[in-house]
C-alpha positions in Angstrom: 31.2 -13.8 -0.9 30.3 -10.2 -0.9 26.7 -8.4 -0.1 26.1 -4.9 -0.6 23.3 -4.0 1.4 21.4 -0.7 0.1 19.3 0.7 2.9 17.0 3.6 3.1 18.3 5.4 5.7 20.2 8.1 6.4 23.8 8.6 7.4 24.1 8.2 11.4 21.0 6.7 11.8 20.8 3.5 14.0 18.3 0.3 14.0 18.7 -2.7 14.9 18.9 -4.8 12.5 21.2 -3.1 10.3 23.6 -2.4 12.7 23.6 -5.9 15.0 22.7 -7.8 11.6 24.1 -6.7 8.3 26.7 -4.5 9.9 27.7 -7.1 12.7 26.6 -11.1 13.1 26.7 -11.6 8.8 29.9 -10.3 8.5 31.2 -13.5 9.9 29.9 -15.2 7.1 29.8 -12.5 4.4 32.0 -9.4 3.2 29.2 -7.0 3.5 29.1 -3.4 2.8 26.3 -0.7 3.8 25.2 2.0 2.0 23.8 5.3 3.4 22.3 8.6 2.1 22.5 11.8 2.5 20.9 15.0 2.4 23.8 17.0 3.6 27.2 16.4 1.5 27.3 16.3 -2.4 30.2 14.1 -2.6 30.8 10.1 -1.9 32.1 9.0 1.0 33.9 5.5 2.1 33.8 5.1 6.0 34.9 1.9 7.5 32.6 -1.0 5.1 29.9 2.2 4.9 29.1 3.8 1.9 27.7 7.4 2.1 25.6 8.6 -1.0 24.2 11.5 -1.7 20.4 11.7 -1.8 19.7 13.0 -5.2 21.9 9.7 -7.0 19.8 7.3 -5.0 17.4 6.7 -8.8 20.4 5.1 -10.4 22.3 3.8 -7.5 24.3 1.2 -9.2 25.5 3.2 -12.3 27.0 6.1 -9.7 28.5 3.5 -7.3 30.2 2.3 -10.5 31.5 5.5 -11.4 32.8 6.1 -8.1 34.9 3.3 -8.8 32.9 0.5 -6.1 33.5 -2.8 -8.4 30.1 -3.6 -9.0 31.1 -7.3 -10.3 32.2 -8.7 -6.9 29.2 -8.9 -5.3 27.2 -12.1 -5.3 24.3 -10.0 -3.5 22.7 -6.6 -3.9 20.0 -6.1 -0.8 17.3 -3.1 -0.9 15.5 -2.0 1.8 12.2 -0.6 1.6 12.5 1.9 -1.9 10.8 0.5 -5.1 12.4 2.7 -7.1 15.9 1.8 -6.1 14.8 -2.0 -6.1 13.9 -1.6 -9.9 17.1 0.2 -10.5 18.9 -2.7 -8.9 17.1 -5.2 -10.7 17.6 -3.5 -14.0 21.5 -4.0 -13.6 21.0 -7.6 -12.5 22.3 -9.4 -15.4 24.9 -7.3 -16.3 27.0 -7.9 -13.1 25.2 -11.2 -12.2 24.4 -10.4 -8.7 21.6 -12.2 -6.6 18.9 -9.5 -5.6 17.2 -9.5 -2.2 14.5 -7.1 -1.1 13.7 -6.5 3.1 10.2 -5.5 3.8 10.4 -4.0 7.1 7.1 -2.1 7.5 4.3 -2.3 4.6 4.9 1.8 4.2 2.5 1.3 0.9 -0.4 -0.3 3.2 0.1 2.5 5.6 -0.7 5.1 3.1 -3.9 3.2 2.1 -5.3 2.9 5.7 -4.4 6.8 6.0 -6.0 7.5 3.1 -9.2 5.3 4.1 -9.0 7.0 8.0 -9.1 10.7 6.2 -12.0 9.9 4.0 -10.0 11.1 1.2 -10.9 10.7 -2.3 -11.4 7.1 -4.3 -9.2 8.6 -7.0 -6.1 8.5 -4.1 -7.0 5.0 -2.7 -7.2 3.5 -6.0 -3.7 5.1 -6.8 -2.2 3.1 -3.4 -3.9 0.4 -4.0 -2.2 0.6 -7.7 0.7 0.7 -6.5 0.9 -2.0 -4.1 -0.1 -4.1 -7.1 2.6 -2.8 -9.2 5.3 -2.8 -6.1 4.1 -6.6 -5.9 5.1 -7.3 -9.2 8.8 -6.0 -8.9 9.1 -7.8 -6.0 8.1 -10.7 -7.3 11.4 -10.3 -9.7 14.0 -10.8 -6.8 15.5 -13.9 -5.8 15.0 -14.1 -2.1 12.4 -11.4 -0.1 12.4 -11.0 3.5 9.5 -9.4 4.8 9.1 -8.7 8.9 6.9 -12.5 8.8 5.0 -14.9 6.5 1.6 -13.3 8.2 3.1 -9.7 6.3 4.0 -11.5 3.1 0.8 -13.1 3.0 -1.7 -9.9 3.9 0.7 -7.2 2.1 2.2 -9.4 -0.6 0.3 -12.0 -1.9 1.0 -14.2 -4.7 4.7 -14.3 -5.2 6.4 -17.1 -6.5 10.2 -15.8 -5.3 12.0 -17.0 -2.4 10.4 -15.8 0.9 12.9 -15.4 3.8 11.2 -13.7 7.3 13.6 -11.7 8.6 12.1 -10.0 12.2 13.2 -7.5 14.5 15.7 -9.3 16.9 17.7 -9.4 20.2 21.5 -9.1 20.3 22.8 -11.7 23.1 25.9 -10.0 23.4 23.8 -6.5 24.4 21.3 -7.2 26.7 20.6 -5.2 29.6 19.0 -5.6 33.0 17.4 -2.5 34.4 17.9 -1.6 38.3 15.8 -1.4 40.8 14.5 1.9 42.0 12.1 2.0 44.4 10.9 5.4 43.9 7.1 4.7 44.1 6.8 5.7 40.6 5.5 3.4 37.9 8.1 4.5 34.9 6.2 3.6 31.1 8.2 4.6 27.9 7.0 4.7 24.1 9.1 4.2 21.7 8.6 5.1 17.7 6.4 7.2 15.4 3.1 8.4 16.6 1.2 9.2 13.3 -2.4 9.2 13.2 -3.1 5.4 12.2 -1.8 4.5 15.8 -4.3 6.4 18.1 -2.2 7.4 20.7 -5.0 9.5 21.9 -6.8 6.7 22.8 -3.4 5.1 25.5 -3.5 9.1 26.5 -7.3 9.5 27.3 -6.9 6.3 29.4 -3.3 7.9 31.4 -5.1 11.0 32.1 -8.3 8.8 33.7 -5.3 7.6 36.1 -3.9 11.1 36.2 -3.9 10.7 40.1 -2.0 7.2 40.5 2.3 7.4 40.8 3.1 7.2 37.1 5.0 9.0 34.3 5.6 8.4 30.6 8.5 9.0 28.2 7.7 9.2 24.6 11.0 8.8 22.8 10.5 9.8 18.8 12.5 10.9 16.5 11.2 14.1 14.9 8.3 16.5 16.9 5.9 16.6 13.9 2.2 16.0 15.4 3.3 15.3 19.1 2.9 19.0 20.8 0.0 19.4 19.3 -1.3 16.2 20.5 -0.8 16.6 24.1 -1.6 19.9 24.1 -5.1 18.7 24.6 -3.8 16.9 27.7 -2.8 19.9 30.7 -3.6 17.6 33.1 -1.0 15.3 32.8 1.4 17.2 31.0 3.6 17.3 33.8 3.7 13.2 33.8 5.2 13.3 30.4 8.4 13.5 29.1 9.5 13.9 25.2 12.7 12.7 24.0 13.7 13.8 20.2 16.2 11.0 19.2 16.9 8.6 16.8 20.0 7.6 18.4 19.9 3.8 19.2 22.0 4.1 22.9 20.4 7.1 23.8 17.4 4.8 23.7 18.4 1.9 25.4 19.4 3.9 28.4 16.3 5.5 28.4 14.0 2.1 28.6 16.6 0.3 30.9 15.1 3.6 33.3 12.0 2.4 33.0 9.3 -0.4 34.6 7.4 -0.9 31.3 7.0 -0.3 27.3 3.8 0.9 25.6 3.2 -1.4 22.4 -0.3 -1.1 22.4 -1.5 -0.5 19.1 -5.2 -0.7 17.3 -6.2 -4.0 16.0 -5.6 -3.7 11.9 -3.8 -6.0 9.5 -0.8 -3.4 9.2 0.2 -3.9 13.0 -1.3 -6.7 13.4 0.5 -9.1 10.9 3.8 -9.6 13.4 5.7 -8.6 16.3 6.6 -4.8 16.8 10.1 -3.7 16.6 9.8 -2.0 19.4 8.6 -4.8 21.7 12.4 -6.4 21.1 13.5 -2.7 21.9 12.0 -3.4 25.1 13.0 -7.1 26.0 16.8 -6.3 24.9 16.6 -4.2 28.5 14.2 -6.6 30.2 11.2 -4.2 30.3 8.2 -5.9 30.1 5.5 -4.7 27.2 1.9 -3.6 27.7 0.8 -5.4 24.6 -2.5 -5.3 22.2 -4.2 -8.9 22.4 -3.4 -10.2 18.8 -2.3 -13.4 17.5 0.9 -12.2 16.6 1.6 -11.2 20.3 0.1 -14.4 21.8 2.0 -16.4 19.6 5.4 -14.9 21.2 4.1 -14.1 25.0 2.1 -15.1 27.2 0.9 -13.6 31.2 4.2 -14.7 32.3 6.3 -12.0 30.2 3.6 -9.3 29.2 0.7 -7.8 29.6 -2.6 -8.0 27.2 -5.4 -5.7 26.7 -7.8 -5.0 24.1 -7.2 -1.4 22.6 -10.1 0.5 24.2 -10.3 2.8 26.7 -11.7 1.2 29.9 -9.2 -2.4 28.9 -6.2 -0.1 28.4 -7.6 1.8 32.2 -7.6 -1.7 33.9 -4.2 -2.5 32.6 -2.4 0.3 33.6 -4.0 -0.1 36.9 -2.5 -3.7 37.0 0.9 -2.3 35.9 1.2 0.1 38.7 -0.3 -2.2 41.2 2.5 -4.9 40.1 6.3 -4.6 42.2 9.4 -3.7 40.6 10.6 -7.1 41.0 8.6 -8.8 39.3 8.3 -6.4 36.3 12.0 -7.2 35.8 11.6 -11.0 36.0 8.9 -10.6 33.6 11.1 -8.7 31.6 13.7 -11.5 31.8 11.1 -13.7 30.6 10.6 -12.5 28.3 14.5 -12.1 26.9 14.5 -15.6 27.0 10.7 -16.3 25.1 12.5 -14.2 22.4 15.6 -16.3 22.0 14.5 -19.4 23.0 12.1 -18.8 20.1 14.9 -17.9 17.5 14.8 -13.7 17.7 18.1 -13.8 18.0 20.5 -11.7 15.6 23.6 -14.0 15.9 21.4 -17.5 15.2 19.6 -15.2 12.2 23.3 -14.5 10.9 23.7 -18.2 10.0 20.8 -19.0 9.0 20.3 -16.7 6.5 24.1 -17.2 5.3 22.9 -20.7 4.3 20.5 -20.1 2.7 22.2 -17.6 0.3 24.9 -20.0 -0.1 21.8 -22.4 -1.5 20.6 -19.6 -3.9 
C-alpha cells in the first residue's frame, strides 16, 4: 500500500514526527512518500521518497502532482497536515482516484488566532470571522476518513462533533535515538526553551521570575526558529541578559545537542484550553535527551508525569520563583535520573514512534 503524506512545511525542515514517523517507522509497513514546499525553486523536484513543490501550486496540489507525472491512482492514502485549503483540494479529487483521506491536527493554529484575537481586544467583527472558520474548518474535516489530532482532549475542545474516524497521533520518542546527557559539574544550573514564543505564551512572566533569581548560578538557552519578537522582548531584561543565550535554528540535531547540554527544559506555559488539551511537543524534545521538564500543573501533564520525572508549578510569578529555586537546589545526578524517568514514563505509556508505526498501519488496513 502506498501513502502520500502532504505536509505543510518547508523543504529542509525537521520535526519529529515526520521525519521518525512518516519518513521512518511507517515505511516498514507502507510505501510512503512526503511532500514539501518551497518558496525558493519554481520547478518540481523528486529527492529520495521526497517530493519538493513549489509554494504557489500548493491550492491544487493533486492536479500539479499529476501533471508532473506522480501517478495519483496508486495511492490508497492521501494525508494533510495542518492547511484547510489543501485538505479541501484533496478531498475534492477523492473519488476520482479513490484514495482514503486523512487529516493530522498538530496544533489548533485556528484556536490560536481566536485567543490572540481575544488577548488584543481586537474587534468582534475579527473574532466572529475565526470563530467562523473553525466552524467551517470543522465541517471539511468532518469529510475525511480517519483524523488524527495531537489527543482526544484536542479533538473534543477544538473539534467537536465529528462523526469520522478519530486517530490521536502525539508527539513521540524514537527508541533507536535517545540520548543521555553528561555530567558537568560546572556549578551552573543549565535551562533551555525550546519553540515559538508569541504573545499567547507569556514568556515574560518565566522571565520576570529568572531575573528575581538573577543572582543564583543559572543560564538559559532559548532555541527558536526565527528572531521575530524575541530581542525586543529581552530587551526589557539587562540584568540578565548576560544569562541568556539565543539560538536561531530549526534544525532538529542542532537541537538535540543543544538540550543533551543542558540540566532542564522550560515547558511552562499559561493555563488555557489551547496548551492545555495535551502534552507539548516539546516536552518529548526534552525526554528524548533525558532532560527533565519544568512543567505547568495541568491534567494533561499529570496524566503523563508525576514528582518522580518532572517538576510542577502553577504559571505565576512567585510558583514559577520557588520552582526554579528547587531546580538549582537539585544535583546533577538526579536531574538525569529524573530525566531517565521520565524516557521510560513516555514509552512505557505508548509515546513511542516505532509501536505508533504499527498501530496506525492497522488500522488503515481496517479502513
Amino acid at each position: 500500500m502506498k501513502l502520500l503524506y502532504i505536509t505543510d512545511q518547508e523543504e529542509y525542515s525537521e520535526h519529529g514526527t515526520i521525519g521518525s514517523f512518516f519518513h521512518g517507522y511507517l515505511k516498514t509497513y507502507l510505501y510512503v512518500n512526503v511532500v514539501y514546499f518551497t518558496k525558493y525553486k519554481h520547478s518540481f523536484q523528486v529527492k529520495d521518497d521526497d517530493f519538493i513543490v513549489p509554494i504557489q501550486y500548493d491550492n491544487d496540489i493533486i492536479a500539479y502532482l499529476q501533471e508532473q507525472s506522480i501517478d495519483m491512482d496508486s495511492y490508497e492514502f492521501v494525508f494533510v497536515r495542518n492547511v484547510q485549503n489543501i485538505l479541501k483540494t484533496v478531498l475534492k479529487y477523492r473519488d476520482f482516484y479513490g484514495y482514503k483521506v486523512g487529516f493530522r491536527a498538530s496544533f489548533a493554529k485556528s484556536t490560536q488566532a481566536y485567543e490572540m484575537a481575544k488577548r488584543d481586544k481586537s474587534g468582534i467583527i475579527r473574532q466572529f470571522r475565526v470563530a467562523f472558520g473553525n466552524w467551517t474548518k470543522n465541517r471539511l474535516i468532518n469529510e475525511v476518513d480517519i483524523f488524527m489530532p495531537t489527543s482526544l482532549q484536542m479533538q473534543h475542545l477544538f473539534y467537536p462533533n465529528l462523526t469520522c474516524k478519530i486517530y490521536p497521533l502525539s508527539s513521540a520518542l524514537d527508541s533507536k535515538q535517545l540520548q543521555e546527557r553528561p555530567i558537568r559539574r560546572d556549578g551552573i544550573c543549565r535551562l533551555i526553551y525550546v519553540g515559538s514564543l508569541d504573545a499567547l505564551r507569556e514568556f515574560n512572566v518565566i522571565l520576570n521570575a529568572l531575573e528575581t533569581i538573577a543572582a543564583l548560578p543559572w543560564h538559559l538557552t532559548l532555541l527558536v526558529r526565527t528572531p521575530e519578537g524575541v530581542e525586543q522582548m529581552l530587551e526589557h531584561y539587562h540584568a540578565i541578559n548576560n544569562k541568556i543565550e539565543v539560538i536561531y535554528t530549526d534544525e532538529l540535531e542542532t537541537m538535540k545537542a543543544k538540550v543533551a547540554q543542558c540540566d532542564a527544559g522550560l515547558a511552562l506555559l499559561p493555563s488555557c484550553d489551547l496548551y492545555n488539551n495535551a502534552l507539548a511537543s516539546k516536552v518529548v524534545d526534552y525526554y528524548s535527551c533525558a532532560v527533565p521538564a519544568l512543567l505547568s500543573d495541568t491534567q494533561s501533564n499529570r496524566a503523563v508525569f508525576d514528582e518522580e520525572e518532572a517538576f510542577f508549578s502553577s504559571f505565576d510569578h512567585d510558583g514559577i520563583v520557588t520552582l526554579l529555586h528547587k531546580v538549582i537546589e537539585t544535583d546533577e545526578e538526579h536531574l538525569i535520573a529524573m530525566g531517565k524517568a521520565g524516557q521510560k514514563k513516555l514509552l512505557d505509556q505508548g509515546y513511542d514512534y516505532e509501536v505508533m508505526a504499527e498501530a496506525l498501519f492497522k488500522v488503515l488496513a481496517r479502513l
